[in-house]
Backbone as a ProteinNet text record, in pm:
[ID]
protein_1_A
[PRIMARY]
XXXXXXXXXXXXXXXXXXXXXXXXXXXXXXXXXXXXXXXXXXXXXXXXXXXXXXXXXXXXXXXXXXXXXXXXXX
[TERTIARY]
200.7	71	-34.8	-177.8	-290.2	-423.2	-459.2	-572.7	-677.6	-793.1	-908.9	-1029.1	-1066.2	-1211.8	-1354.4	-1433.3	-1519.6	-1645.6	-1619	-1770.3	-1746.6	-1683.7	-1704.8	-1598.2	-1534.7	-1456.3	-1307.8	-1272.8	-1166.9	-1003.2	-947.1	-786.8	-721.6	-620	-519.8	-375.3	-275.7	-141.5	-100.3	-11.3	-3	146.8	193.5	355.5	328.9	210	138.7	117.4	66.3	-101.8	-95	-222.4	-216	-336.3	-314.8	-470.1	-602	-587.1	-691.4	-777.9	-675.7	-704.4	-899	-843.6	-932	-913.2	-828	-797	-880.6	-829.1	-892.7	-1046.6	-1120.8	-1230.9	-1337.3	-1253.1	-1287.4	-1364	-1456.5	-1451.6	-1383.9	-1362.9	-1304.9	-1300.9	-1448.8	-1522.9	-1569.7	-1520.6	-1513.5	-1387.3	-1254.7	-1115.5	-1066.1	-1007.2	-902.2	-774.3	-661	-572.4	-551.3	-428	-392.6	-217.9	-190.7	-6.3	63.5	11	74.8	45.7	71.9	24.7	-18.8	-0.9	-58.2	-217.6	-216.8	-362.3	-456.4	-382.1	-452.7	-502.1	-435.4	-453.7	-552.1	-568.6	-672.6	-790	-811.2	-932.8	-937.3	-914.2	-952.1	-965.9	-926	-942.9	-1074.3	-1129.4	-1262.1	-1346.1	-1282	-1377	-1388.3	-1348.7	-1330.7	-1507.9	-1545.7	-1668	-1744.7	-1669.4	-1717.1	-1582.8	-1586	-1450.7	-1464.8	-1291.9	-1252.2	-1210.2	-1160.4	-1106.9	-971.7	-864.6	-755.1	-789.4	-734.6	-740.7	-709.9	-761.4	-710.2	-614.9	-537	-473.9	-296.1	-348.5	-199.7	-212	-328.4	-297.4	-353.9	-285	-313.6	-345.8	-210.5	-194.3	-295.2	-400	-469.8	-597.6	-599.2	-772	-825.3	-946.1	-1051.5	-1121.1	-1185.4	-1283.7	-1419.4	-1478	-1599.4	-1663.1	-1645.7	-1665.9	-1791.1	-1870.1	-2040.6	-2123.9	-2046.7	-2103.1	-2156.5	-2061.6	-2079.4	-2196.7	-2283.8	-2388.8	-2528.3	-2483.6	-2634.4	-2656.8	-2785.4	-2889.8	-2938.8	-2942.9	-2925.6	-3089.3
-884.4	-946.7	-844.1	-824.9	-759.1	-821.5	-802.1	-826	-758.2	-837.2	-810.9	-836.9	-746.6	-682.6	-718.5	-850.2	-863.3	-817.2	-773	-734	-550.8	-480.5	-327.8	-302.2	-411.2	-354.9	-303.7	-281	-256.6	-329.4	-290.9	-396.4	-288.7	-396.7	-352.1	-427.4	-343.2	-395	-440.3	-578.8	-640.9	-610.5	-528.2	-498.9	-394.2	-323.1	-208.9	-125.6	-236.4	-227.4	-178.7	-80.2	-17.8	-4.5	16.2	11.5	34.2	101.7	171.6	107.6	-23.1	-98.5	-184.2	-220.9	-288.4	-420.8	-492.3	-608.2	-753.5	-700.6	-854.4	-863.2	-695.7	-744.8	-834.6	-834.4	-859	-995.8	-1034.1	-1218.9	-1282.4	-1417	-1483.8	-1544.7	-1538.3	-1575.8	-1472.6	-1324.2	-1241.2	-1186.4	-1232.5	-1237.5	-1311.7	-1245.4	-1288.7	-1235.3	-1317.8	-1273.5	-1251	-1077.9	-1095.6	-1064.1	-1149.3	-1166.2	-1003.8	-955.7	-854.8	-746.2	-614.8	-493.5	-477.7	-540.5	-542.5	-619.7	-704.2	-759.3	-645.2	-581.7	-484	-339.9	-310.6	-200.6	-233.3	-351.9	-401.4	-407.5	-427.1	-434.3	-297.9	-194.3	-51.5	-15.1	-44.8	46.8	107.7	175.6	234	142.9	57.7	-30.1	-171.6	-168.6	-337.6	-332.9	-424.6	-461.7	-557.4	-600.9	-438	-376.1	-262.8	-149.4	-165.6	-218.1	-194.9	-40.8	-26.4	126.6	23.8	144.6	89.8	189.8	109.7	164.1	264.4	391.2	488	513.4	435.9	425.2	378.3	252.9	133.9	179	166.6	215.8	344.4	459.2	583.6	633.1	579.3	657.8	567	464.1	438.8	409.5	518.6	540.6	632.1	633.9	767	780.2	931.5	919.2	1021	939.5	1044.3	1173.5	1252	1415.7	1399.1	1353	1379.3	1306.6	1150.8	1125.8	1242.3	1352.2	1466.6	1465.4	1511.5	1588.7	1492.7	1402.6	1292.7	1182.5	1192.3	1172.3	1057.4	988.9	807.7	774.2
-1328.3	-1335.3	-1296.1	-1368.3	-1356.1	-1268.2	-1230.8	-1166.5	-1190.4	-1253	-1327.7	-1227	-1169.8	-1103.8	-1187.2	-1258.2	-1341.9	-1265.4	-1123.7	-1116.7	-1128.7	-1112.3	-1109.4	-1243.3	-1340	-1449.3	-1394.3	-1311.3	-1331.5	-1313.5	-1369.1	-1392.4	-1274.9	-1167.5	-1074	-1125.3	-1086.9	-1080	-941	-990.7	-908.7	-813.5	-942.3	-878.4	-809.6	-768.8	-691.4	-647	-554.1	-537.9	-377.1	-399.6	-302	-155.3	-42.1	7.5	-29.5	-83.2	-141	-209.8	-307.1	-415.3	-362.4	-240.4	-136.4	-254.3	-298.6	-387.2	-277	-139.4	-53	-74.9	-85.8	-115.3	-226.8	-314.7	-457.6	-435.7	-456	-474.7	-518.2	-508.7	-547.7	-673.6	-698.8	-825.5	-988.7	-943.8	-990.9	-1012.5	-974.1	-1038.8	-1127.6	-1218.2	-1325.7	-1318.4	-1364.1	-1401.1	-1518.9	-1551.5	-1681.6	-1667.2	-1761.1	-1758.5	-1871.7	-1918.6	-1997.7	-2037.5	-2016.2	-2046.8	-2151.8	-2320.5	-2421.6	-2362.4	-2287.6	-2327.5	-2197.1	-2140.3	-2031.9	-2098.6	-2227.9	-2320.5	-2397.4	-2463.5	-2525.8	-2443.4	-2292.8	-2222	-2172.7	-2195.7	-2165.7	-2239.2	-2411.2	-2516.3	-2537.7	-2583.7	-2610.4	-2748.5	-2775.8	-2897.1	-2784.4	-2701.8	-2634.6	-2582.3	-2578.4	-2457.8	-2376.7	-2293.2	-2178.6	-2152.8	-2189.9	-2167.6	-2020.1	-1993.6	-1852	-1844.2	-1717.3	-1669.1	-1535.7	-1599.3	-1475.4	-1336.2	-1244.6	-1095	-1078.1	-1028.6	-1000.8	-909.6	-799.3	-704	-742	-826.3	-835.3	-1022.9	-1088.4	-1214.8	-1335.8	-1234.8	-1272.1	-1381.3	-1475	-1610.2	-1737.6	-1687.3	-1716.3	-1714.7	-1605.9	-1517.9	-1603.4	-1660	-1712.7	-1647.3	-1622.7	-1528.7	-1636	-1620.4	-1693.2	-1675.2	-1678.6	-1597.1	-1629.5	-1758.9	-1782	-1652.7	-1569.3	-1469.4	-1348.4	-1361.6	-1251.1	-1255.7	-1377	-1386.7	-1425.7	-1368.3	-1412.8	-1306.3	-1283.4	-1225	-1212.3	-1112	-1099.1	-1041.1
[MASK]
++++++++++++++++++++++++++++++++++++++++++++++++++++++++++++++++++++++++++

């Protein structure tokens, strides 16, 4: 099982999950569950929107991280 983050986008694994995840913080009202790695590929894909991003902690091999964020200016 996945755990869907709707306020910062990102999907955690539930078979895990790690401190880091900070999963207790999440709201309550801003979680979803998702039951299957096909529908967790479909919410990261790059045509989906709003494109999720997986956890960098519990789900590595499906975290991107944007390197152009380095260099820009908030």
């Amino acid at each position: 099982m996945f755990l869907v983050d709707e306020e910062h986008l990102i999907i955690h694994s539930m078979a895990s999950p790690k401190y880091e995840c900070q999963i207790k913080k999440i709201p309550e009202d801003k979680r979803r569950k998702v039951y299957t790695i096909d529908q967790v590929k479909r919410m990261i894909d790059a045509q989906h929107r709003p494109q999720y991003n997986g956890c960098q902690w519990c789900m590595a091999e499906y975290h991107s991280f944007d390197m152009q964020s380095i260099f820009r200016r908030d």
